[in-house]
GUVEX-484646 format. One record per residue: residue number from 1; residue in one letter; x negated, y negated, z of N, C-alpha, C, O in turn. Coordinates in nm, 2 decimals. Each point is the difference from the previous one (the first is absolute). Last residue first. Example, Ala and Ser with C-alpha at 12.3 -4.5 7.8 and 13.67 -1.06 7.14 Angstrom:
<nutis>
2, S, -1.28, 0.22, 0.71, -0.09, -0.11, 0.00, 0.08, -0.11, 0.08, -0.05, -0.11, 0.01
1, A, 0.02, 0.68, -0.02, 0.09, -0.12, 0.00, -0.09, -0.12, 0.00, -0.10, 0.00, 0.07
</nutis>
This chain:
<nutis>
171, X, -2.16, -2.62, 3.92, 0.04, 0.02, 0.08, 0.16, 0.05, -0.02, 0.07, 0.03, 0.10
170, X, -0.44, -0.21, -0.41, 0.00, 0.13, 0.07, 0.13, 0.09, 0.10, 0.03, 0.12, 0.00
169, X, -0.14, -0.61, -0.17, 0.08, 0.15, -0.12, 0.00, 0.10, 0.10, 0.10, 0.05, 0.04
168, X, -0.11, -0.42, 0.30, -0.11, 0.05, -0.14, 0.08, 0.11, -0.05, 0.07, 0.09, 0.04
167, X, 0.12, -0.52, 0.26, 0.00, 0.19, 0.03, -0.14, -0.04, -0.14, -0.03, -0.10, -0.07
166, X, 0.26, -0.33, 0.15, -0.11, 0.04, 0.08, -0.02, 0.12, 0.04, -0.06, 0.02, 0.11
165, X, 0.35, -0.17, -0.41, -0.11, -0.06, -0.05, -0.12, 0.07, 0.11, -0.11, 0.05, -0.02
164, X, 0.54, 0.03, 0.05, -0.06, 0.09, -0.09, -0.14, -0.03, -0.04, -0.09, 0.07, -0.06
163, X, 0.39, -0.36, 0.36, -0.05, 0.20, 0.05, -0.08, 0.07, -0.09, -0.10, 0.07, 0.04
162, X, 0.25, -0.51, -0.22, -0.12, -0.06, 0.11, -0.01, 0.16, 0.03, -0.09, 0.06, -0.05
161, X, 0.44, -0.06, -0.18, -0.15, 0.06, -0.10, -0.10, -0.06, 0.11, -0.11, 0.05, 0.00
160, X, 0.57, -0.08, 0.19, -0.04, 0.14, -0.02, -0.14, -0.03, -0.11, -0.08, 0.09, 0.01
159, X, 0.23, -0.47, 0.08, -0.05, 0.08, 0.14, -0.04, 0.13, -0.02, -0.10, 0.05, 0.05
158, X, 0.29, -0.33, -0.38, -0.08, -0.01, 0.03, -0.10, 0.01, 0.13, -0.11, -0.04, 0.03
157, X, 0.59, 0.17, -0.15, -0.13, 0.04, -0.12, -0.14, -0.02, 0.06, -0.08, 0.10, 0.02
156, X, 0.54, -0.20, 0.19, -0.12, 0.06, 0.06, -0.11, 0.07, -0.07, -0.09, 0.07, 0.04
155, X, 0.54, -0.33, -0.17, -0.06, -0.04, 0.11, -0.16, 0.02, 0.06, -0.08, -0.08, 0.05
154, X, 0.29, 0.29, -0.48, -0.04, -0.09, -0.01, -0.08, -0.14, 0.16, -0.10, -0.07, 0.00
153, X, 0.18, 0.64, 0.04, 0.09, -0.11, -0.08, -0.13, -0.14, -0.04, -0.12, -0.01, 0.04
152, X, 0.11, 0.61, 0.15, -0.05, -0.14, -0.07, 0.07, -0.10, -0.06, 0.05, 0.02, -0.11
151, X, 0.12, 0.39, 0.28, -0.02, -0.08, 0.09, -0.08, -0.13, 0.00, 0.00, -0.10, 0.08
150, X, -0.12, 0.62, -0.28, 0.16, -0.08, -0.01, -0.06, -0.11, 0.12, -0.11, 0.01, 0.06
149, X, -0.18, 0.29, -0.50, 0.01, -0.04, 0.15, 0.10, -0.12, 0.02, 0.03, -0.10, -0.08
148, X, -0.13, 0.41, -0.33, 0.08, 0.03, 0.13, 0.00, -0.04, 0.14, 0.06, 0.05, 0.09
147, X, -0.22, -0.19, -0.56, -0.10, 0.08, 0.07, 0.07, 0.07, 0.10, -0.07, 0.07, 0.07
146, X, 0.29, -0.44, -0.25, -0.04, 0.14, -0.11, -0.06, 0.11, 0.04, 0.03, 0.11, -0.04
145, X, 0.06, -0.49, 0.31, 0.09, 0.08, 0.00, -0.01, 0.09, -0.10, 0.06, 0.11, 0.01
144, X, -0.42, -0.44, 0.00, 0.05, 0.07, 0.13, 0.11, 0.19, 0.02, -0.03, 0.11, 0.03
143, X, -0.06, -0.48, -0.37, -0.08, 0.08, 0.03, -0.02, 0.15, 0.09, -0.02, 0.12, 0.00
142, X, 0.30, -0.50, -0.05, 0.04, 0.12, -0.10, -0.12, 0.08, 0.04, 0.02, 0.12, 0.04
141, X, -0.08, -0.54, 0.19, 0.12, 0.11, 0.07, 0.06, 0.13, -0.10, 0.07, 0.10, 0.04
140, X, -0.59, -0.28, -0.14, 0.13, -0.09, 0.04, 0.07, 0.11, 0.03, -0.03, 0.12, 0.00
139, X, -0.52, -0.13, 0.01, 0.12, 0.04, -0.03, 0.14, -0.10, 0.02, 0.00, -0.09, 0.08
138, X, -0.49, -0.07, -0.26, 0.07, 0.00, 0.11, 0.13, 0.12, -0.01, 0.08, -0.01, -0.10
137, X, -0.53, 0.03, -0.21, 0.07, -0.01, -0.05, 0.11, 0.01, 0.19, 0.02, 0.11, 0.05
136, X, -0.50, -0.16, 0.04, 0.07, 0.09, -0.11, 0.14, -0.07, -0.01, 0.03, -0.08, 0.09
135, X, -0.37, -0.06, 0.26, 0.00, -0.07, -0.12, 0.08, 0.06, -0.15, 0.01, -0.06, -0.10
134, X, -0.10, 0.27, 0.51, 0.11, -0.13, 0.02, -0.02, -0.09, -0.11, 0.08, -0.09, -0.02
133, X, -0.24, 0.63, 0.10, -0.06, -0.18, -0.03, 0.11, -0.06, -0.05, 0.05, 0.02, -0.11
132, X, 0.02, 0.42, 0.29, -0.12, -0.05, 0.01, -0.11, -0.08, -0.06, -0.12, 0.00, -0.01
131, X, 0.62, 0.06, 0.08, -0.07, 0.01, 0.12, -0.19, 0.05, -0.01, -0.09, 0.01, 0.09
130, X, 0.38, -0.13, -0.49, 0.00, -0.12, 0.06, -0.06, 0.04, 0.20, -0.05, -0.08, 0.08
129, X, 0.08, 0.48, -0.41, -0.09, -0.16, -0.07, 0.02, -0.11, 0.13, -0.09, -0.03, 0.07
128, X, 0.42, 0.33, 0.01, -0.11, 0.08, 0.01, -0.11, -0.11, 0.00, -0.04, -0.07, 0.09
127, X, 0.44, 0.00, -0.25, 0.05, -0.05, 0.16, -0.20, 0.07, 0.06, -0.06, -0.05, 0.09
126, X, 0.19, 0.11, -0.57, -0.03, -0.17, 0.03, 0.01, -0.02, 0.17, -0.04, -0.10, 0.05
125, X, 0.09, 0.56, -0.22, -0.11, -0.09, -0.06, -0.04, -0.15, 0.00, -0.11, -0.06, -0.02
124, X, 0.58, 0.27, 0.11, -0.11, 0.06, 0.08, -0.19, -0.03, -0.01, -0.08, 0.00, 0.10
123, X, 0.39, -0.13, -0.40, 0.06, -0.02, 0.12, -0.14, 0.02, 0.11, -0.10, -0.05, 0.05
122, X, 0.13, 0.28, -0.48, -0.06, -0.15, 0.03, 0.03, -0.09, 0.08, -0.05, -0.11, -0.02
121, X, 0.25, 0.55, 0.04, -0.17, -0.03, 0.02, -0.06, -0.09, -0.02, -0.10, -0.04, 0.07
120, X, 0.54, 0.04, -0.18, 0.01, 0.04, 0.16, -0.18, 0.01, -0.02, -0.06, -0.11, 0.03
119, X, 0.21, 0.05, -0.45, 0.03, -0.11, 0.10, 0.02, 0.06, 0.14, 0.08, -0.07, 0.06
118, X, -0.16, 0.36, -0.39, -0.10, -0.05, 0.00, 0.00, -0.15, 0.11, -0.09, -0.05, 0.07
117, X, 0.47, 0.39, -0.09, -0.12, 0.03, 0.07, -0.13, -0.10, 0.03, -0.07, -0.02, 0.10
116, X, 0.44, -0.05, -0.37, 0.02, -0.05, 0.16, -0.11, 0.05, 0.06, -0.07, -0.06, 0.08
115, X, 0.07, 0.17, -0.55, -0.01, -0.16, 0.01, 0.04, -0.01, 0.19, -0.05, -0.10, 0.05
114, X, 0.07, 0.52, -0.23, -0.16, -0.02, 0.02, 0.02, -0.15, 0.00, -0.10, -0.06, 0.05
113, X, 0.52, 0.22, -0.14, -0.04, 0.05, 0.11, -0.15, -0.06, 0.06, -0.02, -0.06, 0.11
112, X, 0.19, 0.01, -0.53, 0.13, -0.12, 0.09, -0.10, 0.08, 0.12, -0.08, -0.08, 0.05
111, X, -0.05, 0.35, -0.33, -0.09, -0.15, -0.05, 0.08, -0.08, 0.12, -0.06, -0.06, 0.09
110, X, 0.18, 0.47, -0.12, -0.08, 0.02, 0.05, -0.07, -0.14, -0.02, -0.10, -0.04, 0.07
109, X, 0.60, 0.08, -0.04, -0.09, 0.01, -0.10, -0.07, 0.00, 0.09, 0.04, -0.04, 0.11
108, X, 0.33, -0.06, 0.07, 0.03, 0.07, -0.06, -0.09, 0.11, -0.10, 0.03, 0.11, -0.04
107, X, 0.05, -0.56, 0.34, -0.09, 0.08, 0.11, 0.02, 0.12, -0.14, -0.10, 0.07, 0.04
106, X, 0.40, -0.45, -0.09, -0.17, -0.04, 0.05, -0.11, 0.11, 0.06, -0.11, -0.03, 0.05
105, X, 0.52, 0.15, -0.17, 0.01, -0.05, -0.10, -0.13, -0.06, -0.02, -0.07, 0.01, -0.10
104, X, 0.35, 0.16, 0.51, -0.16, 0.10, -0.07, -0.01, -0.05, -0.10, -0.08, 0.09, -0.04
103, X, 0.28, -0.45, 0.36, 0.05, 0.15, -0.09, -0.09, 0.07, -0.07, -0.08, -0.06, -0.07
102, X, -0.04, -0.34, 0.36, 0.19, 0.03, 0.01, 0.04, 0.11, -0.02, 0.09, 0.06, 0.06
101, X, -0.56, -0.10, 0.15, 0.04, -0.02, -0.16, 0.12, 0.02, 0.07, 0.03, 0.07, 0.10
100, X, -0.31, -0.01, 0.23, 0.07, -0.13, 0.00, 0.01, 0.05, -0.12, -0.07, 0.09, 0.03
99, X, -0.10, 0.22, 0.07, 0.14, 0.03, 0.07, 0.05, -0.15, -0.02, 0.12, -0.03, 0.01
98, X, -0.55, 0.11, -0.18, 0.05, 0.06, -0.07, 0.15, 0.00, 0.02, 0.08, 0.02, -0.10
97, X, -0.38, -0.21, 0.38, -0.01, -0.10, -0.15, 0.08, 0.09, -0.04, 0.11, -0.06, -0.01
96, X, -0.19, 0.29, 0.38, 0.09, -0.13, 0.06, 0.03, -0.05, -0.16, 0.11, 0.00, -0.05
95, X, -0.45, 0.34, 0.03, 0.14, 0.02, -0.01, 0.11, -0.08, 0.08, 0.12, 0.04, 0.00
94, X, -0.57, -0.19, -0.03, 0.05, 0.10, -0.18, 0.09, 0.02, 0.08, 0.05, -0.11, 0.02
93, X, -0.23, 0.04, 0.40, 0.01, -0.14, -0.08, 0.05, 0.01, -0.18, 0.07, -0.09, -0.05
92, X, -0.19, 0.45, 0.31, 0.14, -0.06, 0.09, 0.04, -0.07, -0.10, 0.10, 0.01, -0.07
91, X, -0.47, 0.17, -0.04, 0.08, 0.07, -0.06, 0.14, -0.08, 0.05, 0.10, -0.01, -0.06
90, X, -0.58, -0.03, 0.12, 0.06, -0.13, -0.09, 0.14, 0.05, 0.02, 0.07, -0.10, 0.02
89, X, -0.43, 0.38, 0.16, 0.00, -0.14, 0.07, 0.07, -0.10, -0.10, -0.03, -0.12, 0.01
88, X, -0.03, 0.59, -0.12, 0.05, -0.02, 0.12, 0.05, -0.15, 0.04, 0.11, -0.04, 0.05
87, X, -0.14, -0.02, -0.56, -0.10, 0.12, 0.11, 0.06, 0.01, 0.12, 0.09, -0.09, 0.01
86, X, -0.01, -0.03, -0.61, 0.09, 0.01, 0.16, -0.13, 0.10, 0.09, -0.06, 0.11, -0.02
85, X, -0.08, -0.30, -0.44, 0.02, -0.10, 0.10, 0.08, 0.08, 0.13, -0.02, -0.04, 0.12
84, X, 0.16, 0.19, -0.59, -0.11, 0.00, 0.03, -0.05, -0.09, 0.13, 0.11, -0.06, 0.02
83, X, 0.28, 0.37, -0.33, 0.00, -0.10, 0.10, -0.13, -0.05, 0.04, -0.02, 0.09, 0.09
82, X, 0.23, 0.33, -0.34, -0.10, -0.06, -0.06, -0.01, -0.16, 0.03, -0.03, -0.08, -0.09
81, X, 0.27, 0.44, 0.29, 0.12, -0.08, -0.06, -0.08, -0.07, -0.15, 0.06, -0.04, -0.10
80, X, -0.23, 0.27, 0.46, 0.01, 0.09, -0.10, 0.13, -0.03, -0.08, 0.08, 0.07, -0.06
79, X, -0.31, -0.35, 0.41, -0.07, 0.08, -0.07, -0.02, 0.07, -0.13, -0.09, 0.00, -0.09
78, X, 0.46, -0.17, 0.42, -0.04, -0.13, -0.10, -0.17, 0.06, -0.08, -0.03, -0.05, -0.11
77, X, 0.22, 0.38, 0.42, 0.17, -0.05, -0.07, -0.09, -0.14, -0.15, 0.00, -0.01, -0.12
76, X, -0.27, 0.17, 0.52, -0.04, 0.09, -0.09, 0.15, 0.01, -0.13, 0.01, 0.07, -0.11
75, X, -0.05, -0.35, 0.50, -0.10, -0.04, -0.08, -0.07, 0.09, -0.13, -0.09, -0.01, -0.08
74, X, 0.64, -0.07, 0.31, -0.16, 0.05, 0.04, -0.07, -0.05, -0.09, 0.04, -0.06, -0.10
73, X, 0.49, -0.12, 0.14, -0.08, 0.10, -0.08, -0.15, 0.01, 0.07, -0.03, -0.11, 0.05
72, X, 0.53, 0.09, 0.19, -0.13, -0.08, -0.01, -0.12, 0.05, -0.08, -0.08, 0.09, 0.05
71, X, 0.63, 0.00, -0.09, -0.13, 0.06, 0.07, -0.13, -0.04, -0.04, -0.06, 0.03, -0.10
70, X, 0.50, -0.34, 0.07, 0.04, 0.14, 0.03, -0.14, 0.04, 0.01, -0.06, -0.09, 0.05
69, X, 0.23, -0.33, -0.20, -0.06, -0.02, 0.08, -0.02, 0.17, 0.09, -0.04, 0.01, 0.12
68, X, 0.23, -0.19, -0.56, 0.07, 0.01, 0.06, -0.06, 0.01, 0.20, 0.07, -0.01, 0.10
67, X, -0.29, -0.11, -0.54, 0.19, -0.03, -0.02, 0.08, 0.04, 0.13, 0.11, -0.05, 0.04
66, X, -0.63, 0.12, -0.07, 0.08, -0.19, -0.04, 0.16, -0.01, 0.03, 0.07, -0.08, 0.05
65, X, -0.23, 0.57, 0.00, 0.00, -0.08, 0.08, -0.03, -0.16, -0.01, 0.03, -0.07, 0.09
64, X, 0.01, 0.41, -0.46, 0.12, -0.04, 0.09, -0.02, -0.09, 0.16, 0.09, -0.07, 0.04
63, X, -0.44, 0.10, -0.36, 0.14, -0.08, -0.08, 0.11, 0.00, 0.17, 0.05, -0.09, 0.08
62, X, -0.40, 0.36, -0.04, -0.06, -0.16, 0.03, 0.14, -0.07, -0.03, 0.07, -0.07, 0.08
61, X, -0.07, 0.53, -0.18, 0.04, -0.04, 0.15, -0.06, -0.12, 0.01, 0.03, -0.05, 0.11
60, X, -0.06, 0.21, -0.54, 0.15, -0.04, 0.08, -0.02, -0.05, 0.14, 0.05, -0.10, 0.05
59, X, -0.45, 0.17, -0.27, 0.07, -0.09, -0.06, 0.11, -0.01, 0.09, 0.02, -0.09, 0.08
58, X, -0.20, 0.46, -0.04, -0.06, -0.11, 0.08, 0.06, -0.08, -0.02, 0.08, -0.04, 0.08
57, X, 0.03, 0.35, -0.37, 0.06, 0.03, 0.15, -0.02, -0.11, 0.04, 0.10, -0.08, 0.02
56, X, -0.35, 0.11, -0.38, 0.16, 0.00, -0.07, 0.08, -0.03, 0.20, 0.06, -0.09, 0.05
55, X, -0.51, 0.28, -0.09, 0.00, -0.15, -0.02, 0.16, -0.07, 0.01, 0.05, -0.08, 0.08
54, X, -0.11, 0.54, -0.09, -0.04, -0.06, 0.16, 0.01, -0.15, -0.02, 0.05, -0.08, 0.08
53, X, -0.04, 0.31, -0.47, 0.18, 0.01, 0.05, -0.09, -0.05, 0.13, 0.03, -0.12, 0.00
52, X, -0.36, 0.11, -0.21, 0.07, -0.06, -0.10, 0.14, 0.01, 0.10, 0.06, -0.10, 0.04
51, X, -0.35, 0.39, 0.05, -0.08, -0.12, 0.04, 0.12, -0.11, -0.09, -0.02, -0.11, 0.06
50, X, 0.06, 0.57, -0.16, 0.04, 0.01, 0.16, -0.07, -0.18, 0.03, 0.04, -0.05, 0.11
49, X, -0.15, 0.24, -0.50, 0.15, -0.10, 0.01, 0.02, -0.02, 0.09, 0.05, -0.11, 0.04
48, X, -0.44, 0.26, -0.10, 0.01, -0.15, -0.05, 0.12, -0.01, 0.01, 0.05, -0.11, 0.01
47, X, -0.17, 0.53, 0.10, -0.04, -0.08, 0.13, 0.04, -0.15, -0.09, 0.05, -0.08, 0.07
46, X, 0.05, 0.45, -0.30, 0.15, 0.02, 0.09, -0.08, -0.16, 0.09, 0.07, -0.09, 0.04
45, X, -0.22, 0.08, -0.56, -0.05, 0.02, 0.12, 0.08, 0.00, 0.13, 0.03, -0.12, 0.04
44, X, -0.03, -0.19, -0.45, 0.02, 0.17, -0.06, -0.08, 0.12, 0.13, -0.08, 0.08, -0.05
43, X, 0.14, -0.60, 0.00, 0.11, 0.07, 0.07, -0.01, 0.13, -0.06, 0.09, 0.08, -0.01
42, X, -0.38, -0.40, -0.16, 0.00, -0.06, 0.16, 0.13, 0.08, 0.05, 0.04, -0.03, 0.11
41, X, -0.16, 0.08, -0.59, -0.08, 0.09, 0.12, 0.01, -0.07, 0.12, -0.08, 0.05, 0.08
40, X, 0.37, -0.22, -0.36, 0.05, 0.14, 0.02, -0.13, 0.00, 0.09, 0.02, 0.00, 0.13
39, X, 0.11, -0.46, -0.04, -0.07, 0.07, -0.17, 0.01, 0.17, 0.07, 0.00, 0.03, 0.12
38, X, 0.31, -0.37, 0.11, -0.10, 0.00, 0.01, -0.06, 0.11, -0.14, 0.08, 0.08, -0.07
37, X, 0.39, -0.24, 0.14, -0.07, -0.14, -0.01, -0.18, 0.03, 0.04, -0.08, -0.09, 0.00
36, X, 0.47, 0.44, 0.06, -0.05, -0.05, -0.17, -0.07, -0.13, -0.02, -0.03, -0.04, -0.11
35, X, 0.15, 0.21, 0.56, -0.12, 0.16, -0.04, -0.03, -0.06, -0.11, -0.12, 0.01, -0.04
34, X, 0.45, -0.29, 0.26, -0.20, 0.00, 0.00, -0.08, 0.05, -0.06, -0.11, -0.03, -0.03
33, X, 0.59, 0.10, 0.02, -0.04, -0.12, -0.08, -0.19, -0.08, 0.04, -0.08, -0.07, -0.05
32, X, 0.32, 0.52, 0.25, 0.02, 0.00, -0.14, -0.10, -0.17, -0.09, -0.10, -0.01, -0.08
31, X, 0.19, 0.05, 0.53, -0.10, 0.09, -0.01, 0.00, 0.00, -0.14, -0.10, -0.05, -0.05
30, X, 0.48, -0.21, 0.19, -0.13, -0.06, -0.01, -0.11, 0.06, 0.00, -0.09, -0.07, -0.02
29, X, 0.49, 0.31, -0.02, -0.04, -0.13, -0.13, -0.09, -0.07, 0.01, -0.06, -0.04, -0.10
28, X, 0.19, 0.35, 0.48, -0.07, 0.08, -0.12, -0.01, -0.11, -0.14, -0.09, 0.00, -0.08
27, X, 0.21, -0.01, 0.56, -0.09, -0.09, -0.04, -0.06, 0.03, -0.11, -0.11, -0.03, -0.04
26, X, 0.49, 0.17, 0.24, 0.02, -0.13, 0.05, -0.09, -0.04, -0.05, 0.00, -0.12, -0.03
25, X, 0.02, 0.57, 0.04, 0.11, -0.05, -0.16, -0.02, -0.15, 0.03, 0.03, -0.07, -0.10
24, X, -0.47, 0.33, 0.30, 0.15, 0.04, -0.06, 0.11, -0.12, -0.03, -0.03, -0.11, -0.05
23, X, -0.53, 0.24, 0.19, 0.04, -0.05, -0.12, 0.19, 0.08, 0.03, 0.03, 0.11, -0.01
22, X, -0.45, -0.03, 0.26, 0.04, -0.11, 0.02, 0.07, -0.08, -0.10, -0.01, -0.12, 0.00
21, X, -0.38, 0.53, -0.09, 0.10, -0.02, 0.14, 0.04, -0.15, -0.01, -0.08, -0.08, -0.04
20, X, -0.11, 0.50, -0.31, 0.00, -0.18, 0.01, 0.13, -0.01, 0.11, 0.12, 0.03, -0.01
19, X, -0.25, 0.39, -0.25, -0.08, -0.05, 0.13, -0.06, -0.12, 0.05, -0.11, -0.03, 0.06
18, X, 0.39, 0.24, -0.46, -0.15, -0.06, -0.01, -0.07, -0.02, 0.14, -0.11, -0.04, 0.02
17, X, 0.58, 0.11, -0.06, -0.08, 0.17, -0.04, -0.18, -0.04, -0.04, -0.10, 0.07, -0.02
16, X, 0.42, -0.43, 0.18, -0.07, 0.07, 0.15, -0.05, 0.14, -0.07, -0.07, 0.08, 0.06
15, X, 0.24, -0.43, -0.39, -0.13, -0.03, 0.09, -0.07, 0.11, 0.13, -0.12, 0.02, 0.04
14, X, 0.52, 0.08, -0.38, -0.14, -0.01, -0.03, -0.10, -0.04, 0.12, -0.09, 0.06, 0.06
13, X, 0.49, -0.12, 0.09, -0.05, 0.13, -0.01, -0.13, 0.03, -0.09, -0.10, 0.06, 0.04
12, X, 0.35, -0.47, -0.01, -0.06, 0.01, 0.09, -0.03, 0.16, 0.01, -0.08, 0.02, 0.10
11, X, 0.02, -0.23, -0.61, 0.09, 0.03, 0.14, -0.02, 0.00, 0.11, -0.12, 0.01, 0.01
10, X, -0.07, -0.22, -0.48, -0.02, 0.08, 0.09, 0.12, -0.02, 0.11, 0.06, -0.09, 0.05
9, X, -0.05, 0.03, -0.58, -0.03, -0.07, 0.08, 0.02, 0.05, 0.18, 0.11, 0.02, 0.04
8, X, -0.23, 0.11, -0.61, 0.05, 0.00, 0.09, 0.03, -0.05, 0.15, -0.08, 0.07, 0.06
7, X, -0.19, -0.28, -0.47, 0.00, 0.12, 0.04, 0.12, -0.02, 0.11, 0.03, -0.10, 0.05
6, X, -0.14, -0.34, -0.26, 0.09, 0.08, -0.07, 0.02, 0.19, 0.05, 0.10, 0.06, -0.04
5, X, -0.40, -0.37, 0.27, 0.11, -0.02, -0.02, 0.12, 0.07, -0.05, 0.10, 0.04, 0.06
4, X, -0.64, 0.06, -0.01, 0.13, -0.05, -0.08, 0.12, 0.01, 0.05, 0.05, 0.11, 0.01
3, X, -0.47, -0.04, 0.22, -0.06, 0.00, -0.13, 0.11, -0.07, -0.16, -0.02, -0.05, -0.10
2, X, 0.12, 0.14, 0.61, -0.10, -0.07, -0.04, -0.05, -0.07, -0.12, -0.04, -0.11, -0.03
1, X, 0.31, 0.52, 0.10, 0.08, -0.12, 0.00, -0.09, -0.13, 0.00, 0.03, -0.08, -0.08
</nutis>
């Protein structure tokens, strides 16, 4: 199917007599519609598809949880979603960005996806930088809250980066 379109078009039973786990009727169009958007030898293999439907999966549960706030995706979910940037230490902060979208609409695609990620680390990159030299780019209150940290307003910005000013990256 890979290879064409026009070939027969795979079932959820095909999949599992191939020894492809995770594939039935709720997510068989979009297993279907990845398997043909990648070049045959990137799917002629039970392990490349098996990698392809995990992706297909991930995807959802990210999706579903923008839309609906339901099971908090992991770092092995935005991985194999082909998500890049999520680590222990960001992950709160990626999945708050993800739970603020209105509707999976913003959260839907691996691209819509890697764009919040990238903005939570550069977040996180600016609050970093500026604790160890004050002369980096100042965080502001989005900053802030991108990064997952709550309770930063405009009143107390500049107290909270005087704190930050005076920790070291390290710390």
């Amino acid at each position: 199917y890979a290879t064409s379109s026009g070939n027969t078009t795979p079932t959820v039973d095909n999949y599992t007599a191939a020894g492809v786990t995770g594939v039935d009727a709720g997510n068989l169009d979009a297993v279907n519609a990845a398997i043909d958007a990648v070049e045959g030898t990137d799917a002629d293999t039970a392990a490349e598809i098996q990698a392809i439907v995990d992706a297909v999966n991930a995807l959802e549960i990210i999706t579903d949880y923008a839309e609906n706030g339901t099971t908090e995706p992991t770092e092995t979910n935005y991985t194999a979603a082909g998500v890049t940037g999520v680590t222990a230490d960001n992950l709160a902060a990626v999945n708050a960005e993800i739970d603020a979208v209105a509707t999976g609409e913003g959260a839907d695609t691996v691209t819509e996806i890697q764009a919040i990620v990238d903005g939570v680390t550069d977040a996180i990159d600016i609050i970093s930088a500026y604790a160890a030299d004050n002369t980096a780019t100042t965080p502001t209150v989005d900053d802030y809250a991108v990064a997952g940290v709550t309770g930063v307003t405009a009143d107390n910005l500049a107290a909270v980066n005087a704190e930050i000013d005076a920790v070291t990256e390290a710390e």
